[in-house]
N, CA, C and O atoms as a DFTB+ gen file, in Angstrom:
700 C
 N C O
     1  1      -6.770      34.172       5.326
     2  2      -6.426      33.846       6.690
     3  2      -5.711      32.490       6.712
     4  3      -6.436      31.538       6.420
     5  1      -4.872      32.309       6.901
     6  2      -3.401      31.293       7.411
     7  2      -4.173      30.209       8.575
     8  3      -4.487      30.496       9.730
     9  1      -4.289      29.391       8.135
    10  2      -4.961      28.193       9.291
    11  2      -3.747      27.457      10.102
    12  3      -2.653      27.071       9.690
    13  1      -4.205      27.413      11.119
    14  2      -3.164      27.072      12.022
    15  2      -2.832      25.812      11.962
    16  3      -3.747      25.068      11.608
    17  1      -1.451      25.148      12.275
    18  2      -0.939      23.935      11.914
    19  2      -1.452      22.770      12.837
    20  3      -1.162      22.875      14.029
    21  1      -1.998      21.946      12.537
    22  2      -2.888      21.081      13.534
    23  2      -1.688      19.902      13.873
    24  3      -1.502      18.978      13.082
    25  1      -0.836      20.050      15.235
    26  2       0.099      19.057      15.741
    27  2      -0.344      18.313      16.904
    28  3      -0.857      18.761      17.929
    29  1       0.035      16.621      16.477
    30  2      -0.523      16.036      17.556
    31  2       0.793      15.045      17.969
    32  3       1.806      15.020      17.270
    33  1       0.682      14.453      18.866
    34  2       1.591      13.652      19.482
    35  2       1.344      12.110      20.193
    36  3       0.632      11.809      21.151
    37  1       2.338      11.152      19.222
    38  2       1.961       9.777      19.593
    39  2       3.133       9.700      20.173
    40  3       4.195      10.010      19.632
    41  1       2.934       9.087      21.834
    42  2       4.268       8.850      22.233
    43  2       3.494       7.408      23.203
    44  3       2.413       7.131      23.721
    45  1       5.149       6.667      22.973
    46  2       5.187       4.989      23.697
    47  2       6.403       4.596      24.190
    48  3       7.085       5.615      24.297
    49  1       7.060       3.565      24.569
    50  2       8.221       3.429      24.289
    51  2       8.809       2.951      23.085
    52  3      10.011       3.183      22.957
    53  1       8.260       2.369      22.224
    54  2       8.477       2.071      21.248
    55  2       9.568       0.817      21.071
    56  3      10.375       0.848      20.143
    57  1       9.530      -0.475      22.187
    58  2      10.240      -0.940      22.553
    59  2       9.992      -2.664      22.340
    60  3      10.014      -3.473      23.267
    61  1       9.787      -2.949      21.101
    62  2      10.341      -2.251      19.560
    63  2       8.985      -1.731      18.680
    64  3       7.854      -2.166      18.899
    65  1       9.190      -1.091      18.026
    66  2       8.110      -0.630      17.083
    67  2       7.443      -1.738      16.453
    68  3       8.183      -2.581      15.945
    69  1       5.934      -1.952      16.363
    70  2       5.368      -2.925      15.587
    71  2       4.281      -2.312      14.204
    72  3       4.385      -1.108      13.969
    73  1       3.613      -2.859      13.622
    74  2       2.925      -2.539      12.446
    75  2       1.971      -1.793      13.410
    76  3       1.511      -0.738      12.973
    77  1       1.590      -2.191      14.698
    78  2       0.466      -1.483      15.112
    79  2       0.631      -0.281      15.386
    80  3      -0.421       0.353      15.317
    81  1       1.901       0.566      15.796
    82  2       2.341       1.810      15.895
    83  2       2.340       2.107      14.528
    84  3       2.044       3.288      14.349
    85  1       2.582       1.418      13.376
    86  2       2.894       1.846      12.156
    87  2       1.252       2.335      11.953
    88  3       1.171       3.345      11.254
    89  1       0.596       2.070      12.193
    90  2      -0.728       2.278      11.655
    91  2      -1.183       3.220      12.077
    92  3      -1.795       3.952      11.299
    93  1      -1.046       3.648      13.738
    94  2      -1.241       4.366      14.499
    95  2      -0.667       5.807      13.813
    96  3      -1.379       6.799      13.659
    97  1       0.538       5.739      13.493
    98  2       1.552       6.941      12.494
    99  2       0.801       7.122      11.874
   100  3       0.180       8.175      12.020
   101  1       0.384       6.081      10.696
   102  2      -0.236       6.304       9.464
   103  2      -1.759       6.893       9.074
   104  3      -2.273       7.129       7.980
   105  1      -2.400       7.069      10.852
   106  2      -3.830       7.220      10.280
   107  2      -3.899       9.013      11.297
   108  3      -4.651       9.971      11.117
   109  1      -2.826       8.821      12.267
   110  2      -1.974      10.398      12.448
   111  2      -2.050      11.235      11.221
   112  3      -2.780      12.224      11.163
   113  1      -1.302      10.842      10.252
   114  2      -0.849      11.822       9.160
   115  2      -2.011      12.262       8.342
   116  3      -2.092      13.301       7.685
   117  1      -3.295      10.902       8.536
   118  2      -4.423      11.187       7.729
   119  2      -5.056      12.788       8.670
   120  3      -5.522      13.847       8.250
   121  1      -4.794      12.302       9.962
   122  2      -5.921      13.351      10.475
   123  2      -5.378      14.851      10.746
   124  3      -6.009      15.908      10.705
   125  1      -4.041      14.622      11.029
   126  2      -3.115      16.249      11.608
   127  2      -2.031      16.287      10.569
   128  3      -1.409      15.450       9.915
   129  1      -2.053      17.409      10.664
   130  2      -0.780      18.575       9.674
   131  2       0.594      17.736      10.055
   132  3       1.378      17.757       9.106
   133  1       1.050      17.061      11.109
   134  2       2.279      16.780      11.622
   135  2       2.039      16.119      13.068
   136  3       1.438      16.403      14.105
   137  1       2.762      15.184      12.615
   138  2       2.613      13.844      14.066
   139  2       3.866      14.051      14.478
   140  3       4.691      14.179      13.574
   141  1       4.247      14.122      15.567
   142  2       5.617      13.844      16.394
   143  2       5.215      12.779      17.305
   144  3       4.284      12.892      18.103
   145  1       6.105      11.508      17.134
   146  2       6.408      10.682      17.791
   147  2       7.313      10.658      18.414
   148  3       8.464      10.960      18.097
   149  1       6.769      10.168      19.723
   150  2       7.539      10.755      21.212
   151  2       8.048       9.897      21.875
   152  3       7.368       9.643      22.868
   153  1       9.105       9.215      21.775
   154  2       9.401       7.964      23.003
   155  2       9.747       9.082      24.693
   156  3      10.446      10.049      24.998
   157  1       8.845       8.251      25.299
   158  2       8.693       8.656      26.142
   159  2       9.592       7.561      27.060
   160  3       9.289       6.368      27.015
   161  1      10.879       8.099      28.019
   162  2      11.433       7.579      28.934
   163  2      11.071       7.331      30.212
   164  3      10.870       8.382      30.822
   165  1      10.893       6.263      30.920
   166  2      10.404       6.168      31.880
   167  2      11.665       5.562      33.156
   168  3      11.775       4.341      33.268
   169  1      12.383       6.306      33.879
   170  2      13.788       6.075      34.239
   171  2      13.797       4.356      35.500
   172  3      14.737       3.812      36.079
   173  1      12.305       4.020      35.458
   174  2      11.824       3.348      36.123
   175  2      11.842       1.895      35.564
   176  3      11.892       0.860      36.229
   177  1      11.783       2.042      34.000
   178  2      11.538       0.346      33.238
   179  2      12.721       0.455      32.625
   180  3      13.465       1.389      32.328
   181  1      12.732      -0.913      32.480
   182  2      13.904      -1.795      32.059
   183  2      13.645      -1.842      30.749
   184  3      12.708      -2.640      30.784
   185  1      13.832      -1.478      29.196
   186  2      14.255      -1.596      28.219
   187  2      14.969      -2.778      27.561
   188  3      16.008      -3.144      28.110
   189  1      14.580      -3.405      26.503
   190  2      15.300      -4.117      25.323
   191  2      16.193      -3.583      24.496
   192  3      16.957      -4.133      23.702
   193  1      15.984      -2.140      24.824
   194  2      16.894      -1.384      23.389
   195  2      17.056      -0.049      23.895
   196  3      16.249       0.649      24.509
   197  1      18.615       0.263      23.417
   198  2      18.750       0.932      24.515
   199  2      18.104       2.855      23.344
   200  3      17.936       2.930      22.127
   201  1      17.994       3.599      24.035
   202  2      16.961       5.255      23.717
   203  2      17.351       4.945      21.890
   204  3      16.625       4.399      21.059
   205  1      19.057       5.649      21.669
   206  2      19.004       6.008      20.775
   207  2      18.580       4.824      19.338
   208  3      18.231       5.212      18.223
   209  1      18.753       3.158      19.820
   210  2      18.181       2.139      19.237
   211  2      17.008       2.288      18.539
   212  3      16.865       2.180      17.321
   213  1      15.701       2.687      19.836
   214  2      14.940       3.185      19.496
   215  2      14.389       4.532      18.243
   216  3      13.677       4.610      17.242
   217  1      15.128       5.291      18.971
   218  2      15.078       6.434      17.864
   219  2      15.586       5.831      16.390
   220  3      14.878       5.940      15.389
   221  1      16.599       5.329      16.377
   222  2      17.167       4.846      14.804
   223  2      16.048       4.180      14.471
   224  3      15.749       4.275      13.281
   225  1      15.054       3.281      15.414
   226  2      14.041       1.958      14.157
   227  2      12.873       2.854      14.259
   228  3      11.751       2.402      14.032
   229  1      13.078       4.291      14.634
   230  2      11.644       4.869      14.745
   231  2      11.601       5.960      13.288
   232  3      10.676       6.311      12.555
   233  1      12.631       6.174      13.302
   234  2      13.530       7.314      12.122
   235  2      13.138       6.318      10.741
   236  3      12.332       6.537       9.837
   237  1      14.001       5.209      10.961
   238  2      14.014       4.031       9.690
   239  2      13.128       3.518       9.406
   240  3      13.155       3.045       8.270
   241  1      11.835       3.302      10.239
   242  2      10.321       3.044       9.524
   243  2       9.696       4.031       9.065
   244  3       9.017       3.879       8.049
   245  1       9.776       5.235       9.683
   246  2       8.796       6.278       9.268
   247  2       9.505       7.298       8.438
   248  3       8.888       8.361       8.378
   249  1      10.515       7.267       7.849
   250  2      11.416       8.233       6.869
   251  2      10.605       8.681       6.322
   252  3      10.425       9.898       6.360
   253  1       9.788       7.818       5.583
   254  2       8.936       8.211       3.904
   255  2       7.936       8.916       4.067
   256  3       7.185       9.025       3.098
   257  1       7.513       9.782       5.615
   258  2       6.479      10.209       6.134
   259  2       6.898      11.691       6.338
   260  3       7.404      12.113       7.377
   261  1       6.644      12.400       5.282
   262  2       7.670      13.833       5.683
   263  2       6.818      14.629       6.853
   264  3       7.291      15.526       7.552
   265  1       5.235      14.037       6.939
   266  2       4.762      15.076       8.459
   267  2       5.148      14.259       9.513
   268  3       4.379      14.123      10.464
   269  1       6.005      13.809       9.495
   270  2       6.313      12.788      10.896
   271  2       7.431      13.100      11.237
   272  3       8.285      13.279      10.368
   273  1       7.745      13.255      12.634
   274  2       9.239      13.661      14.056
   275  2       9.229      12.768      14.453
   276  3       8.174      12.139      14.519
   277  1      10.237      12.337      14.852
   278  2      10.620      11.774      16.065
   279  2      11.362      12.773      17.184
   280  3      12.111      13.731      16.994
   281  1      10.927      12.254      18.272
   282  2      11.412      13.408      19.143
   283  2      11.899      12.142      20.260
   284  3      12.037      10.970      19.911
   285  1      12.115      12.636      21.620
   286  2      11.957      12.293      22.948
   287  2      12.024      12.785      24.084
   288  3      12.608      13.830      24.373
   289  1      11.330      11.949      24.937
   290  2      10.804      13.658      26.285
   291  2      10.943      12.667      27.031
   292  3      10.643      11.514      26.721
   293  1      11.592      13.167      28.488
   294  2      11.559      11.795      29.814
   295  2      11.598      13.549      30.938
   296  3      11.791      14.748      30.736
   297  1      11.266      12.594      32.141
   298  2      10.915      13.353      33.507
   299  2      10.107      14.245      33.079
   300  3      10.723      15.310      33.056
   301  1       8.702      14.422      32.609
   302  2       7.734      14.844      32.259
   303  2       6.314      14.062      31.727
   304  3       6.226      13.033      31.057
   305  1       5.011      15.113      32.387
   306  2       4.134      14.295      31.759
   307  2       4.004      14.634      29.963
   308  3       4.469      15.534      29.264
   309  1       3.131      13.422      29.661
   310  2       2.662      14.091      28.308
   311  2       2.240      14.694      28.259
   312  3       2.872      15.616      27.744
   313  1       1.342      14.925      28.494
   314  2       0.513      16.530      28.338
   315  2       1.244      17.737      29.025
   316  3       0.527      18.710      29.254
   317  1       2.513      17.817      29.373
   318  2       3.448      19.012      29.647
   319  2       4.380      18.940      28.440
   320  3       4.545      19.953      27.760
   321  1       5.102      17.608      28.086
   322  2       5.507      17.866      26.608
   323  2       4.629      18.117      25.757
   324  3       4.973      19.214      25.317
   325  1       3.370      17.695      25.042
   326  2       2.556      18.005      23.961
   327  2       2.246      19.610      24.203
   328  3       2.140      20.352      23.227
   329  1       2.113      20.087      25.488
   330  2       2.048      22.052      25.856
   331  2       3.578      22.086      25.134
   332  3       3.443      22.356      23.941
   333  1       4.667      21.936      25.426
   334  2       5.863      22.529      25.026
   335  2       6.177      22.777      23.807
   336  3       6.820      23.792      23.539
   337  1       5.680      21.666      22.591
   338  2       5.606      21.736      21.370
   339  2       4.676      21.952      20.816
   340  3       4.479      21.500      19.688
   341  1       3.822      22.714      21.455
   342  2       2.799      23.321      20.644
   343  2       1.395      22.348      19.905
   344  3       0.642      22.690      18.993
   345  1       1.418      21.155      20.641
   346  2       0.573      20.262      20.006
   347  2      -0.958      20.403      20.433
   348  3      -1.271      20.476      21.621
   349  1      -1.821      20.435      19.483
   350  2      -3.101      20.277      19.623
   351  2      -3.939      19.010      20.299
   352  3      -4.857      19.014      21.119
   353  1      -3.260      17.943      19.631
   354  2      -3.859      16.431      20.177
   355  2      -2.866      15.768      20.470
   356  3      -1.724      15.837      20.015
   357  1      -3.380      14.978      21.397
   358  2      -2.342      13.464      21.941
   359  2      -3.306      12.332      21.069
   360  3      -4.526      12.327      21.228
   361  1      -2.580      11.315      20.072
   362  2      -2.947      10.350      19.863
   363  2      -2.932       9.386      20.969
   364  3      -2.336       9.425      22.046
   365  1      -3.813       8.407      20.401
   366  2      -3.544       6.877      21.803
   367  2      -4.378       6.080      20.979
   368  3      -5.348       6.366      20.278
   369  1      -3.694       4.845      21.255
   370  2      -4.481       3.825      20.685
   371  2      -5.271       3.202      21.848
   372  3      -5.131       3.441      23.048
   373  1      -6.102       2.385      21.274
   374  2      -6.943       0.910      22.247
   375  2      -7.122       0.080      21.466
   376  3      -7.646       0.157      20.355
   377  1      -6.521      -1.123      22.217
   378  2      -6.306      -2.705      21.844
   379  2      -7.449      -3.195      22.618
   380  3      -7.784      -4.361      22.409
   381  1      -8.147      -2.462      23.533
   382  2      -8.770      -4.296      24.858
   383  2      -9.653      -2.826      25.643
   384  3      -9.484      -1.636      25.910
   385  1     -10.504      -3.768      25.731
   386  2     -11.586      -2.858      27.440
   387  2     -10.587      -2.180      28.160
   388  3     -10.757      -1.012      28.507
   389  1      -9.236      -3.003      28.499
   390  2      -8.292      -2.692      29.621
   391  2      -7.309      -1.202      29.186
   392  3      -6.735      -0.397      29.920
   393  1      -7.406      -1.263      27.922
   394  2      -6.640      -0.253      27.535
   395  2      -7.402       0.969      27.626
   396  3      -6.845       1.873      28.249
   397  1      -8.899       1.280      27.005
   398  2      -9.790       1.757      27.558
   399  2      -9.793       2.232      29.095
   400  3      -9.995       3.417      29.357
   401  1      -9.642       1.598      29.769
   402  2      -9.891       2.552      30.889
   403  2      -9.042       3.083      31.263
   404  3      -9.087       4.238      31.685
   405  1      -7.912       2.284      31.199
   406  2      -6.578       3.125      31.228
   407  2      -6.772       4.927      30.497
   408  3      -7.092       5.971      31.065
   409  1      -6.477       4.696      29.295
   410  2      -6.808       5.713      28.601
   411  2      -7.515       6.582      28.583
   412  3      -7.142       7.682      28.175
   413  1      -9.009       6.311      29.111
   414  2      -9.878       6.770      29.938
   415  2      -9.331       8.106      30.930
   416  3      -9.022       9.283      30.748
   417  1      -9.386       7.496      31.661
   418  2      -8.553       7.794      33.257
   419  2      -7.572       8.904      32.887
   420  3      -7.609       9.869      33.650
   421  1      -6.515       8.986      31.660
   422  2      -5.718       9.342      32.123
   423  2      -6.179      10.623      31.089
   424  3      -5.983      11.751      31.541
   425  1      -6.781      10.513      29.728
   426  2      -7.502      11.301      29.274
   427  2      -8.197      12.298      30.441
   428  3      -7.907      13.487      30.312
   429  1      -9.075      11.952      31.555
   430  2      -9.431      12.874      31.963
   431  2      -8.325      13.540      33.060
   432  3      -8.627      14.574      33.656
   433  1      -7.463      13.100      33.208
   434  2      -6.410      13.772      34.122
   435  2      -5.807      14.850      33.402
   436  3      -5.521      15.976      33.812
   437  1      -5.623      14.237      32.033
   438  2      -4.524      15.401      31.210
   439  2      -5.986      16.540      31.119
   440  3      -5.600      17.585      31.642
   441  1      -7.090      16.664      30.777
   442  2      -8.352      17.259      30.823
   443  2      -8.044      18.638      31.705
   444  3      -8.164      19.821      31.385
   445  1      -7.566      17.969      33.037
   446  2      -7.598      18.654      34.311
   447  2      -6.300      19.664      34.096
   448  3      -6.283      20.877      34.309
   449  1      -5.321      18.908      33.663
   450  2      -4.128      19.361      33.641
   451  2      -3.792      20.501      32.475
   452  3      -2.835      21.262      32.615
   453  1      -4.647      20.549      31.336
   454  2      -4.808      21.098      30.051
   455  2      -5.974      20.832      29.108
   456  3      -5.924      20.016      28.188
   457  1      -7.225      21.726      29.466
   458  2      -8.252      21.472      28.590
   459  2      -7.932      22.174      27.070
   460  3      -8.854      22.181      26.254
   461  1      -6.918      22.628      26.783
   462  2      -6.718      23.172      25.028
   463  2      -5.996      21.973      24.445
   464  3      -5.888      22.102      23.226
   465  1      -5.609      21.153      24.782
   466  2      -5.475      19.526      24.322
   467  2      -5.565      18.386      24.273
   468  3      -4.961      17.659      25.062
   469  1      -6.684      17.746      22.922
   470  2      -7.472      16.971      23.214
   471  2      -6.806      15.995      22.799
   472  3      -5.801      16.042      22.090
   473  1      -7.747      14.351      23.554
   474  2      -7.034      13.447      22.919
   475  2      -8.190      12.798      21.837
   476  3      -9.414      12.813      21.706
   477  1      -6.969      12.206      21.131
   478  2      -7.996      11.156      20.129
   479  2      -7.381       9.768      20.405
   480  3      -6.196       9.577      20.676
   481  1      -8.540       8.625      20.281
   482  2      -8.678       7.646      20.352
   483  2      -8.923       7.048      19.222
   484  3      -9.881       7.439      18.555
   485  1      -8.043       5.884      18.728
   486  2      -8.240       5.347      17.706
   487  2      -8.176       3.646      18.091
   488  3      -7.446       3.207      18.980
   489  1      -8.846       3.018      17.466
   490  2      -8.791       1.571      17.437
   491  2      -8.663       0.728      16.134
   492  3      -9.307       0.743      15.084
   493  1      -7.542      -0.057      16.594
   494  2      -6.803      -0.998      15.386
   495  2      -7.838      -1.705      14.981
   496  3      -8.912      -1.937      15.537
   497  1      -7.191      -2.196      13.417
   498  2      -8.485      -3.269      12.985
   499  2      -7.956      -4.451      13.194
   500  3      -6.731      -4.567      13.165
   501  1      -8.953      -5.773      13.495
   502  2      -8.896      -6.621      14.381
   503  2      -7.574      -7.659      13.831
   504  3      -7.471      -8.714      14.458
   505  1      -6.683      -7.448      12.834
   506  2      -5.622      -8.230      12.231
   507  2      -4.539      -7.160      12.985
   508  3      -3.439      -7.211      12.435
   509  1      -4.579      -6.507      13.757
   510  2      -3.151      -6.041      14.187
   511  2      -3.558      -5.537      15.769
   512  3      -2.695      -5.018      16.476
   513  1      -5.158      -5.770      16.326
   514  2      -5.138      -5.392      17.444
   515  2      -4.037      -6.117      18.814
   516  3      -3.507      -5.409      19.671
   517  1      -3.954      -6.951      18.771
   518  2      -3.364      -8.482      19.397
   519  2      -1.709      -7.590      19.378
   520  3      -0.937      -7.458      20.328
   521  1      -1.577      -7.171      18.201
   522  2       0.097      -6.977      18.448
   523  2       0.797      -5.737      19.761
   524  3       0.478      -4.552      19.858
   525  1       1.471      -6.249      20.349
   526  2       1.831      -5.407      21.149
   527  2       3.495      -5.866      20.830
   528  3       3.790      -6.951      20.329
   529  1       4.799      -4.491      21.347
   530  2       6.189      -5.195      21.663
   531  2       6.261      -6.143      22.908
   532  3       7.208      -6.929      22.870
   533  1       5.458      -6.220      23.986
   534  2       5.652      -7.233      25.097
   535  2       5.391      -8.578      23.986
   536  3       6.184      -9.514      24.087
   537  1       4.522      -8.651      23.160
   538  2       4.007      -9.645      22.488
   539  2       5.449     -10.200      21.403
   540  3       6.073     -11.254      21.278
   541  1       5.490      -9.242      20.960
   542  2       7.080      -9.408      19.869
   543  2       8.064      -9.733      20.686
   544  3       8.581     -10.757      20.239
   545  1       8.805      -9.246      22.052
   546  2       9.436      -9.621      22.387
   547  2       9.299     -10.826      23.216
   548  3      10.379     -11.283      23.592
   549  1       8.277     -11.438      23.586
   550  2       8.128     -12.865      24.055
   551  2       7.853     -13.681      22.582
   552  3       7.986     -14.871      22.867
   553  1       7.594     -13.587      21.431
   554  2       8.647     -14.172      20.248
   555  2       9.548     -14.844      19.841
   556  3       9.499     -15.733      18.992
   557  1      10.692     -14.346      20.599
   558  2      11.743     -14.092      20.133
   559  2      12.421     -14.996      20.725
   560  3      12.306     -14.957      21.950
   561  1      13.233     -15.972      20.228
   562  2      14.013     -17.744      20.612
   563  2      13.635     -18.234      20.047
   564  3      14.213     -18.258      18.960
   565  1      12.415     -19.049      20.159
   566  2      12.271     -20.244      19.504
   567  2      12.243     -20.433      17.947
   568  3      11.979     -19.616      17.065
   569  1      12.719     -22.232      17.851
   570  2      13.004     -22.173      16.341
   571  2      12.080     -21.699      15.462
   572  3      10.973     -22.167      15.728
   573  1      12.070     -20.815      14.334
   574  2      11.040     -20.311      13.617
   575  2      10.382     -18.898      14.078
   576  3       9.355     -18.330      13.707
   577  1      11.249     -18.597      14.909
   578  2      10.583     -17.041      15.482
   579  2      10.879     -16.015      14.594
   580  3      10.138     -15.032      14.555
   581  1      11.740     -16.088      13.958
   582  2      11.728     -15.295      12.832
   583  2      10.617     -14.952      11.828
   584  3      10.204     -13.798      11.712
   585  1      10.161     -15.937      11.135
   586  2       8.972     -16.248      10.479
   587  2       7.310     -15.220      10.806
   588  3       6.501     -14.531      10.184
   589  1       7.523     -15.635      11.935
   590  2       6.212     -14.982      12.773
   591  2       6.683     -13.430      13.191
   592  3       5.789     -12.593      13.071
   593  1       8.028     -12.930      13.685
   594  2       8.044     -11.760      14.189
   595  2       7.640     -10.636      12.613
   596  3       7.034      -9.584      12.410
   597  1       8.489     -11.765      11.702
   598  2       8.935     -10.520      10.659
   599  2       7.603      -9.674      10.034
   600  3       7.696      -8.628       9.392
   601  1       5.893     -10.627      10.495
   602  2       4.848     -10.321      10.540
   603  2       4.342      -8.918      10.984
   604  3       3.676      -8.022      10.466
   605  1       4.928      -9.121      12.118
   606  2       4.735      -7.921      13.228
   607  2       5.249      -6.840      13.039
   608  3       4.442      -6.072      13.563
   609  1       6.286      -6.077      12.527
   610  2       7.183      -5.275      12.655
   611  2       7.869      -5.086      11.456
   612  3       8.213      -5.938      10.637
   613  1       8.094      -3.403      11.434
   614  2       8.606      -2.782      10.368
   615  2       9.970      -3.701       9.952
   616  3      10.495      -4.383      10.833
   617  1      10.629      -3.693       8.317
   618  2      11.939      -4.082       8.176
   619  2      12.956      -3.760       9.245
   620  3      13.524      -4.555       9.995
   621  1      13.089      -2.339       9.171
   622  2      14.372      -2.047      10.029
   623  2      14.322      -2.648      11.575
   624  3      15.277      -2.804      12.337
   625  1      13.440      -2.830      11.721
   626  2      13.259      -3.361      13.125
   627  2      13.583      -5.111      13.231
   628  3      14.251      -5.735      14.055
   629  1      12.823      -5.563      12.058
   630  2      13.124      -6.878      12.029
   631  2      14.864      -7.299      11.969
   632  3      15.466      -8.246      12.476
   633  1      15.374      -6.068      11.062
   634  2      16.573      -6.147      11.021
   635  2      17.221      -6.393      12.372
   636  3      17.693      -7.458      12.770
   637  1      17.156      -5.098      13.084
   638  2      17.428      -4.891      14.560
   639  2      17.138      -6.531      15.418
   640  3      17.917      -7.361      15.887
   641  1      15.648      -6.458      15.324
   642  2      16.020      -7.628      15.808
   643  2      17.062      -8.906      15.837
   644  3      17.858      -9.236      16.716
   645  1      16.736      -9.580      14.402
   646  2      17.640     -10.632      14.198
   647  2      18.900     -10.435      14.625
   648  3      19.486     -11.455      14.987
   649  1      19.900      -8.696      14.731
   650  2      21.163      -8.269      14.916
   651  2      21.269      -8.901      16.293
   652  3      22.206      -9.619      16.643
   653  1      19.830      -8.442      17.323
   654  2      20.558      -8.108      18.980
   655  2      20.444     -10.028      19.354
   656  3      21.224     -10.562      20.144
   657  1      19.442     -10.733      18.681
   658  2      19.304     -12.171      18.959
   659  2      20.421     -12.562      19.184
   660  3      21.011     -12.689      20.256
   661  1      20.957     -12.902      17.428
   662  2      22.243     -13.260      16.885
   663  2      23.366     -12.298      18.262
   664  3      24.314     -13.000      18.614
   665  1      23.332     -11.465      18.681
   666  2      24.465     -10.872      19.533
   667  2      24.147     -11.707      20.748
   668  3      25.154     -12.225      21.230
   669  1      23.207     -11.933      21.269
   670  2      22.838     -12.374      22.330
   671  2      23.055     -13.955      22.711
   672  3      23.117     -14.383      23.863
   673  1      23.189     -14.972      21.150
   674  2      23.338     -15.857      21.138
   675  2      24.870     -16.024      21.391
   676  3      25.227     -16.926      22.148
   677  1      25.857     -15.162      20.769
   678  2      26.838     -15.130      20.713
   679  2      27.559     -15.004      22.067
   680  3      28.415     -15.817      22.416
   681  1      27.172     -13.929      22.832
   682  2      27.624     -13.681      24.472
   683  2      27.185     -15.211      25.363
   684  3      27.893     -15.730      26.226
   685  1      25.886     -15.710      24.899
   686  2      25.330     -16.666      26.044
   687  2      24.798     -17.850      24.771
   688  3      23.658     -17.750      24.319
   689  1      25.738     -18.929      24.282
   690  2      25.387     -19.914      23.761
   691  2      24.080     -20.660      24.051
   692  3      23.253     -20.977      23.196
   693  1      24.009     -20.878      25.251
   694  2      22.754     -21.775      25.745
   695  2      21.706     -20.298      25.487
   696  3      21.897     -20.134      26.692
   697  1      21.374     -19.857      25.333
   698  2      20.092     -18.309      25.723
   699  2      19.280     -19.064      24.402
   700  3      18.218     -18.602      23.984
């Protein structure tokens, strides 16, 4: 008997990817057959980088991960994309109490909305809980920010970064 393919789905904006999503991927692949990572569009927030940006530093960290997608889904909930692709679980992380209830909350909504897909909850270990991209991108200027981001975040991203700075410095000298 053929066991069925266990697919789950981590989706964020990914705006920019940090080690803590990297981990999040990485402990995905431990538990399900195939992770698809989902940037999820929200036509409402303002972005650092524009979709397909994203997709390229999401592609370029996680290459070496052959059960890993990248995908992207906008004007939909998650739990109507994770039904569309056939996924079993929604990953989610928690950083803080606050993320918790969030997660909470919305866990039992998707519940309501689709009890054949569960979520899992995972929590970072305490050297990468702190990292968030709001966190990386308030970083980013001051002298020596380099140093500290390149901590946070995959190569290709660091790459990315230093590119859009350096562009940014260039358009607006004083920035």
């Amino acid at each position: 008997m053929k066991r069925e393919c266990r697919l789950s789905v981590y989706a964020g904006s990914f705006d920019p990817l940090t080690i803590g999503h990297v981990w999040m991927i990485e402990q995905g692949i431990r538990l399900f057959d195939q992770v698809v990572v989902a940037i999820g569009v929200n036509p409402d927030k303002k972005y650092a980088f524009e979709l397909a940006e994203r997709v390229e530093m999401l592609r370029s960290s996680t290459k070496r991960y052959r059960t890993v997608k990248v995908d992207t889904f906008s004007n939909q909930f998650l739990i109507t994309y994770a039904r569309s692709i056939g996924a079993s679980h929604i990953l989610r992380g928690i950083r803080s109490e606050s993320d918790y209830e969030y997660e909470r909350v919305m866990r039992n909504i998707n519940g309501d909305l689709n009890r054949e897909i569960s979520t899992v909850f995972l929590m970072p270990p305490r050297g990468i809980a702190e990292i968030s991209s709001s966190m990386v991108k308030g970083l980013i200027g001051p002298g020596g920010w380099e140093a500290i981001v390149r901590e946070y975040v995959p190569k290709p991203v660091f790459e990315k970064l230093i590119k859009a700075h350096r562009a940014k410095l260039k358009s607006n000298p004083m920035a």
